[in-house]
C-alpha positions as CSV (number, residue, x, y, z in Angstrom):
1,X,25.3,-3.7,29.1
2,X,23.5,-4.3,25.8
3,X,19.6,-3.8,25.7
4,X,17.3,-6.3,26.8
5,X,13.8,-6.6,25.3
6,X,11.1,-6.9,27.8
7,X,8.5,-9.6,26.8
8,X,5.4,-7.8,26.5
9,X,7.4,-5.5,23.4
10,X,7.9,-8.6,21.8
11,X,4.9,-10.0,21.8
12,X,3.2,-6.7,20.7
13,X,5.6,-6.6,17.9
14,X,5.2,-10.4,17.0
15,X,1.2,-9.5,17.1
16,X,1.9,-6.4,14.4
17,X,4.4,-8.0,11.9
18,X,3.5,-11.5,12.1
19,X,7.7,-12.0,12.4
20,X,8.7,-14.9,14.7
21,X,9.6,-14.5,18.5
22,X,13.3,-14.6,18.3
23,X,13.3,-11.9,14.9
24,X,11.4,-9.5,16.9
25,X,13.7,-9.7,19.4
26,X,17.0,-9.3,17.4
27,X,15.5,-6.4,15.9
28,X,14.2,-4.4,19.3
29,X,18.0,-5.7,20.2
30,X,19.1,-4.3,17.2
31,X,17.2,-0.7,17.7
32,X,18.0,-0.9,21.0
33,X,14.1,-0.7,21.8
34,X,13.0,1.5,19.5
35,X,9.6,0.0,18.6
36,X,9.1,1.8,15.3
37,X,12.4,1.2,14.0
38,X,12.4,-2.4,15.4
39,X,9.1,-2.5,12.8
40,X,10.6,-1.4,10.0
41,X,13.2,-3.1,10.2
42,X,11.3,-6.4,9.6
43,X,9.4,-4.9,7.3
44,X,12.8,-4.5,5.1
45,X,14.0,-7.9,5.6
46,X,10.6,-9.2,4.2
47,X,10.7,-7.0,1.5
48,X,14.1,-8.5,0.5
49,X,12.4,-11.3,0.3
50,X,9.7,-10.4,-1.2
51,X,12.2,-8.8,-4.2
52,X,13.3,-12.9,-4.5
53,X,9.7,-13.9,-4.9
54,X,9.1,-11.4,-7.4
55,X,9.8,-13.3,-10.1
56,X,7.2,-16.2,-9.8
57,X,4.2,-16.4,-11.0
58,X,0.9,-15.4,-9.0
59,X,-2.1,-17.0,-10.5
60,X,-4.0,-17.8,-7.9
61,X,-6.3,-15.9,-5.7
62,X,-9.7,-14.1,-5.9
63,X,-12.2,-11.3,-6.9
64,X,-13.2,-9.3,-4.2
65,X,-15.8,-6.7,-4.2
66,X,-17.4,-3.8,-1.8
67,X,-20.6,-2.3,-1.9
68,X,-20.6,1.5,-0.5
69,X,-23.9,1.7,1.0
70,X,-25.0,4.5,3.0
71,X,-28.9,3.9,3.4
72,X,-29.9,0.2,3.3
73,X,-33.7,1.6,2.0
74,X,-32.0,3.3,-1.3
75,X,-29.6,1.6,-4.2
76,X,-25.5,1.9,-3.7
77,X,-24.2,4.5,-5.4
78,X,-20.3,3.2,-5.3
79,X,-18.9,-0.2,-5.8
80,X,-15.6,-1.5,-6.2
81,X,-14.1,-5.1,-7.9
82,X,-10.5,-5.9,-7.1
83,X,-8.4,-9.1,-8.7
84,X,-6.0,-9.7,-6.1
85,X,-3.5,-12.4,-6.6
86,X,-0.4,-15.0,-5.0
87,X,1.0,-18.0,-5.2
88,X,-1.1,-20.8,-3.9
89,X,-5.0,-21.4,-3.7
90,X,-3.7,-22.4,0.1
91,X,-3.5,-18.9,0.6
92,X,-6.4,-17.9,-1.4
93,X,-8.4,-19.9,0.5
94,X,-7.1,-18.1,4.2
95,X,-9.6,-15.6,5.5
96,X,-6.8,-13.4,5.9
97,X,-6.2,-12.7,2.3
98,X,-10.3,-12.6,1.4
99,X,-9.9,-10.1,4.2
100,X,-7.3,-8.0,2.8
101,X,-9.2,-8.5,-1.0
102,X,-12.0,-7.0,0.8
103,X,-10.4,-4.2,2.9
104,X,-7.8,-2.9,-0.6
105,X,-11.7,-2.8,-2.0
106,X,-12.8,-0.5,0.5
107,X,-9.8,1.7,0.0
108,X,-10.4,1.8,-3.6
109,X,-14.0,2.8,-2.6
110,X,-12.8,5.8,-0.3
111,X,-10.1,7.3,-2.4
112,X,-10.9,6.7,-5.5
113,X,-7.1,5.5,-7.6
114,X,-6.5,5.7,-11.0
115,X,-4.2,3.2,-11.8
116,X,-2.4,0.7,-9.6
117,X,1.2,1.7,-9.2
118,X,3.0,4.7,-10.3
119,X,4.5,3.1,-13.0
120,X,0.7,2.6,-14.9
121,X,0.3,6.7,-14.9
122,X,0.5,7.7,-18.5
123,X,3.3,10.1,-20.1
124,X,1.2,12.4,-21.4
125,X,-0.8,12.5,-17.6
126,X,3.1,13.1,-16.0
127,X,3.7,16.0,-18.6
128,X,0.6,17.7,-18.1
129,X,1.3,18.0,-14.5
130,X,5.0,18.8,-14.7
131,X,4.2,21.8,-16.9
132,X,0.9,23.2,-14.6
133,X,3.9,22.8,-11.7
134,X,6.6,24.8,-14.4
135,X,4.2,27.8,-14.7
136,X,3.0,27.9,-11.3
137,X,4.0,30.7,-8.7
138,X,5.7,27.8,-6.3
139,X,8.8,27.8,-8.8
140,X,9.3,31.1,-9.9
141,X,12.6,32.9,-9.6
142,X,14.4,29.5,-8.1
143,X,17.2,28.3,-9.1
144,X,17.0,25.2,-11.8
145,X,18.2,22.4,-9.0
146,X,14.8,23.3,-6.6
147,X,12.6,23.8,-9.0
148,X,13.5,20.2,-10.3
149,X,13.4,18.9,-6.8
150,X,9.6,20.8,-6.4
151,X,8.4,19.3,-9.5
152,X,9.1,15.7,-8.4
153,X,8.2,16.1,-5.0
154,X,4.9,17.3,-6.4
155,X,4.4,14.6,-9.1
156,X,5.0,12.1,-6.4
157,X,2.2,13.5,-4.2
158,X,-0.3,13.1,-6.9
159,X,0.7,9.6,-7.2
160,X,-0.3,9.1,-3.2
161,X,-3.1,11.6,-3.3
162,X,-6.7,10.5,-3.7
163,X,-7.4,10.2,-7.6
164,X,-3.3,8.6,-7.8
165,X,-2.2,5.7,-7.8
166,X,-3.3,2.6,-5.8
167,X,-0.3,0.9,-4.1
168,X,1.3,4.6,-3.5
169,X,-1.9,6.0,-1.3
170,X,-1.9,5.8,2.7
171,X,-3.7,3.2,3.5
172,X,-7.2,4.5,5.0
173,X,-7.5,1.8,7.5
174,X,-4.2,2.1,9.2
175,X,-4.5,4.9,12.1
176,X,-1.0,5.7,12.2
177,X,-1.7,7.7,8.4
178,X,2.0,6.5,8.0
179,X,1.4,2.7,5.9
180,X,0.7,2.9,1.9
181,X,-1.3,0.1,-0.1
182,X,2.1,-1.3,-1.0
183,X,3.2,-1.3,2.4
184,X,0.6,-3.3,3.6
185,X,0.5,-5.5,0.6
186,X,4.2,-6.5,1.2
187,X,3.8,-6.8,4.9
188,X,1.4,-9.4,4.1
189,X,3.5,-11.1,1.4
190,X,6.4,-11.3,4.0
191,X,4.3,-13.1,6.5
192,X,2.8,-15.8,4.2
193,X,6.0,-16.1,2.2
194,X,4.3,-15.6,-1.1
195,X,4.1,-13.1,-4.5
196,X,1.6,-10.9,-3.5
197,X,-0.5,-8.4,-5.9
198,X,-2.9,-6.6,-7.3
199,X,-4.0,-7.1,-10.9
200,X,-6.2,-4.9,-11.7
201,X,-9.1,-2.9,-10.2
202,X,-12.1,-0.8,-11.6
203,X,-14.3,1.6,-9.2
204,X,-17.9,2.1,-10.4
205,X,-20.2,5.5,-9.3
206,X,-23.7,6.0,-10.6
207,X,-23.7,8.7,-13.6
208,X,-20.5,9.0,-13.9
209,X,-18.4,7.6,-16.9
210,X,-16.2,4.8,-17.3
């Protein structure tokens, strides 16, 4: 007897992804109830579509800003201005997406990113960090084929780490510590069916340089 998804799992999962009724129930189907699984599963078919949207042009959308304050009697000492863009000032206009503006802000606040994606980090940034990695004590004496799997694994957590890359960090507002920027960006983009991304970004702290 094949599984049966019970109603309040599909509404839960409907609530989370956004996906319609009878998608969140071919995918519990599908995982056979597994409600993480069932998730990512329509978080993969939206990115496929997502991949198609790629291509057009997001011109639209907004500025968004946060303002780290921490006592209301004394001047912020961190603020952030984000350039988040899609498709269609319809979306633009959503509180949704002012919403997410706002929230990738406060993110950028917290940990700080140097560049957007991975692909932004500079060669000479990559190098610098491959050969601290080369010389280290966590590669000695192995053989060429783990080292070479260390070093990436490595470079790809400074990407994710606070200081990295935008759109490859956990994102701080989602408990589970399991969701990246880019995760929730195209989780978004799925739902509303449009190009979905970030521009450009720049954190300010007092006394420090630009």
């Amino acid at each position: 007897m094949s599984y049966e998804p019970k109603t309040e799992d599909i509404a839960r999962l409907r609530e989370q992804t956004q996906a319609g009724i009878m998608d969140c129930k071919r995918a519990l189907k599908e995982t056979e109830g597994d409600f993480e699984a069932a998730r990512d599963l329509l978080r993969a078919q939206g990115l496929a579509g997502i991949q198609k949207r790629a291509a057009r042009v997001a011109a639209e959308g907004g500025v968004f800003h946060y303002i780290h304050q921490i006592d209301p009697e004394l001047p912020a000492k961190v603020g952030v201005l984000i350039e988040l863009n899609c498709e269609t000032d319809f979306v633009a206009k959503t509180p949704e997406f002012k919403e997410l503006g706002r929230n990738l802000a406060m993110h950028i606040a917290a940990m700080e990113p140097a560049w957007v994606s991975s692909s932004d980090v500079p060669d000479d940034v990559i190098e610098r960090e491959r050969k601290i990695i080369l010389e280290s004590d966590a590669v000695k004496g192995k053989p060429d084929d783990v080292v070479s799997k260390i070093v990436d694994g490595k470079i790809s957590s400074i990407y994710s780490e606070k200081g990295g890359a935008l759109l490859a960090q956990k994102y701080v507002r989602d408990e589970s510590g399991k969701q990246t920027v880019e995760g929730v960006i195209h989780d978004y983009a799925a739902k509303v069916k449009e190009n979905v991304i970030v521009r450009r970004f720049a954190r300010f702290r007092v006394g420090e340089e630009s």
